[in-house]
C-alpha positions as CSV (number, residue, x, y, z in Angstrom):
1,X,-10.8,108.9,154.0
2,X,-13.3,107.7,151.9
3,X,-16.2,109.3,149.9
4,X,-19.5,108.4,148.0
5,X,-20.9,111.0,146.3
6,X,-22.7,111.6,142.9
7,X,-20.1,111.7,139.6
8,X,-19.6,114.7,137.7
9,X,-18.8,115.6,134.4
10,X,-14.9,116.1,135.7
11,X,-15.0,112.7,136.6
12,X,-15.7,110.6,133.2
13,X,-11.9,110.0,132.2
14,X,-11.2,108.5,135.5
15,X,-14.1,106.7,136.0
16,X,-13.8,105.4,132.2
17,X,-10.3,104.1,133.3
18,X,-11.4,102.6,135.8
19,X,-14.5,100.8,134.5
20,X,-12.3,99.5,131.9
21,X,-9.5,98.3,133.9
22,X,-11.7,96.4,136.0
23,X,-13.7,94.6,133.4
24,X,-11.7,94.1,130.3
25,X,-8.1,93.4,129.3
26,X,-5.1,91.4,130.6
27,X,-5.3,94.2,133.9
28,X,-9.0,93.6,134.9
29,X,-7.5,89.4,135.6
30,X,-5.7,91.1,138.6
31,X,-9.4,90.8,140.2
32,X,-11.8,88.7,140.4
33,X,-14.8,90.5,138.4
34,X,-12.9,90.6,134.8
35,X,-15.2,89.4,131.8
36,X,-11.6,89.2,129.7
37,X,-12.9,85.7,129.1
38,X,-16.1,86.5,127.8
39,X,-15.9,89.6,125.9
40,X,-13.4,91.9,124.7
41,X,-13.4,95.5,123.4
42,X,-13.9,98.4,125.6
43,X,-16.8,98.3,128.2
44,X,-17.8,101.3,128.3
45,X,-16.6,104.8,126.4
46,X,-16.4,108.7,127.8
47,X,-19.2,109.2,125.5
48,X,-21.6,107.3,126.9
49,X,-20.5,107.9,130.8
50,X,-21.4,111.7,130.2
51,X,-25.0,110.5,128.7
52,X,-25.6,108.8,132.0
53,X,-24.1,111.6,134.1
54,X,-26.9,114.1,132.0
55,X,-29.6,111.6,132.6
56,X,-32.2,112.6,135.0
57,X,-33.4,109.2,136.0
58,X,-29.8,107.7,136.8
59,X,-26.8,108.6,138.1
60,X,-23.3,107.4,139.0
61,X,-21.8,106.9,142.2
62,X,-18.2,107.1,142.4
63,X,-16.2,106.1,145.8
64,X,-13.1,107.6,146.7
65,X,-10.0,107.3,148.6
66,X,-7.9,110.4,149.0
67,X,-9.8,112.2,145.7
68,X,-8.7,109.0,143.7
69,X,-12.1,106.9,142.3
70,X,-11.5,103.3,143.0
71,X,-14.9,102.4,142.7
72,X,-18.5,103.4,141.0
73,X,-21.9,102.1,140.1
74,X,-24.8,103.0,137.6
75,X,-28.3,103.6,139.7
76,X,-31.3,104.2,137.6
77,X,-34.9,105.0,139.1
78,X,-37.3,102.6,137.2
79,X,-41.2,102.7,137.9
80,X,-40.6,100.7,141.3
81,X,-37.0,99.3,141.4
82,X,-33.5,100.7,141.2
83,X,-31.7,99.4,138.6
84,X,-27.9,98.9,139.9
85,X,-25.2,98.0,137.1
86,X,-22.3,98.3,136.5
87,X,-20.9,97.7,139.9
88,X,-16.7,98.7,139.6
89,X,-14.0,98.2,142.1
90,X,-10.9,98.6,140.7
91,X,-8.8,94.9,140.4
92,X,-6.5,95.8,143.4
93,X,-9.0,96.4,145.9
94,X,-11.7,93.9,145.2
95,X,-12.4,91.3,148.2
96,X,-11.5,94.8,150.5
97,X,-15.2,95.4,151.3
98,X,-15.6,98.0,149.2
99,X,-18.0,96.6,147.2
100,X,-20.5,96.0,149.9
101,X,-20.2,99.9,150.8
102,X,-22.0,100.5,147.2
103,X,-24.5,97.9,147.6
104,X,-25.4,99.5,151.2
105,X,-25.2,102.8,149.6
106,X,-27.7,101.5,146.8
107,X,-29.9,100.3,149.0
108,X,-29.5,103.8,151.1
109,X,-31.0,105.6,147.6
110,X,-33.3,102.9,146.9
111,X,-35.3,103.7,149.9
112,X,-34.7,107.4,149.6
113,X,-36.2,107.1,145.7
114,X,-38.8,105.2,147.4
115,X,-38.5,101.7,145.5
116,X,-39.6,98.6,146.1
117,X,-36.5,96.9,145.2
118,X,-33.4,97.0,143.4
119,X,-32.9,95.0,139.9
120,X,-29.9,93.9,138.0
121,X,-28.7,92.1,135.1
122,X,-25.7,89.8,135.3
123,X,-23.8,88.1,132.9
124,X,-25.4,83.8,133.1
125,X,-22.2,82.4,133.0
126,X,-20.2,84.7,135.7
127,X,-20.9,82.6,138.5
128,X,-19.0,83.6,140.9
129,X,-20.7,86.9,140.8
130,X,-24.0,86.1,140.9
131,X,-23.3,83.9,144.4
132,X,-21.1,86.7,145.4
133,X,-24.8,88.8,144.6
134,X,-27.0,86.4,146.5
135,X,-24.8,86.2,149.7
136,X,-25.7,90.2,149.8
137,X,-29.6,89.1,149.2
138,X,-30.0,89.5,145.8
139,X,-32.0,86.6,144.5
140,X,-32.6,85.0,141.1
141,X,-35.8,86.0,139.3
142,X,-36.1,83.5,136.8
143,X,-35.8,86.4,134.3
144,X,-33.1,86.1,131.2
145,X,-32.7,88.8,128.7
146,X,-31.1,87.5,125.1
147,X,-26.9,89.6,125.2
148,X,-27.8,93.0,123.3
149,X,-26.8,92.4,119.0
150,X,-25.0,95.7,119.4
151,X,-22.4,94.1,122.1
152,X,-22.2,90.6,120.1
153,X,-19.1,91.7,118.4
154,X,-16.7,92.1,121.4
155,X,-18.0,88.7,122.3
156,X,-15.6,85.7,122.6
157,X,-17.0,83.3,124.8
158,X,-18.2,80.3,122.8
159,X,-21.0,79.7,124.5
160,X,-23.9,82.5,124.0
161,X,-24.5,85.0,126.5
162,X,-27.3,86.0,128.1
163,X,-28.2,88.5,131.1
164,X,-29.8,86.5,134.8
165,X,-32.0,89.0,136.0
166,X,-31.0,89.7,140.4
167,X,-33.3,91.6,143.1
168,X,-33.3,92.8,146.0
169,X,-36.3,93.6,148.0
170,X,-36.0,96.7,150.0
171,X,-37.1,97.3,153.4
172,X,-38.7,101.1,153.7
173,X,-39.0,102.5,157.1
């Protein structure tokens, strides 16, 4: 049976694993989300996973299957918009639909935080994600944003990265 619920402090060595798994390293090219051509390094580490569990203006969402996390997201209430990042489904389960239960579950707290809209920042050159992003309704803002200096050094894509700012409008009742 599965589960979306808010992440706890318990959680962080799992979700770490999992975020990891999904987006760097040989494992994360078992799915189709992997930036293993782009950048390499760690994505994200325990450290910073418990600073965004202690935030009070963002959250994680983790979704289980049988108490096992197999997928999670980063939602952050910004002045009008929900920022969504760091949308993880782990390599063996992505094209399963899960993915599309956090987006409808973002959208679910969007309108519950009362925002306009939810924002997110992908990677220029991924794609594949970005269409996979607009066929959900997400649409291309005409917004970049340079690749943060601090991440530059995992980088190994030759071409320079940048962020493509996505939103969403969404619908209040």
């Amino acid at each position: 049976m599965a589960d979306i619920s808010k992440a706890t402090m318990t959680d962080v060595p799992e979700l770490s694993a999992l975020i990891n798994s999904a987006y760097r390293g040989e494992g994360s090219r078992r799915g189709w989300t992997t930036e293993a051509d782009l950048l390499t390094g760690t994505r994200i580490d325990e450290e910073e996973l418990r600073k965004n569990i202690f935030r009070k203006d963002a959250f994680i969402l983790k979704y289980a299957e049988d108490k096992k996390i197999i997928a999670c997201m980063l939602l952050e209430k910004r002045v009008n918009a929900l920022y969504l990042g760091m949308l993880t489904v782990s390599p063996e389960l992505q094209g399963k639909g899960v993915g599309k239960k956090l987006l409808k579950a973002a959208e679910q707290y969007a309108e519950q935080l009362e925002c306009d809209k939810i924002e997110m920042s992908v990677i220029s050159l991924r794609r594949e994600l970005i269409e996979w992003y607009q066929r959900h309704g997400y649409k291309d803002t005409g917004k970049r944003k340079l690749f943060p200096e601090e991440l530059q050094k995992f980088e190994i894509s030759v071409t320079p990265l940048e962020f493509l700012i996505l939103e969403k409008d969404v619908i209040q009742k």
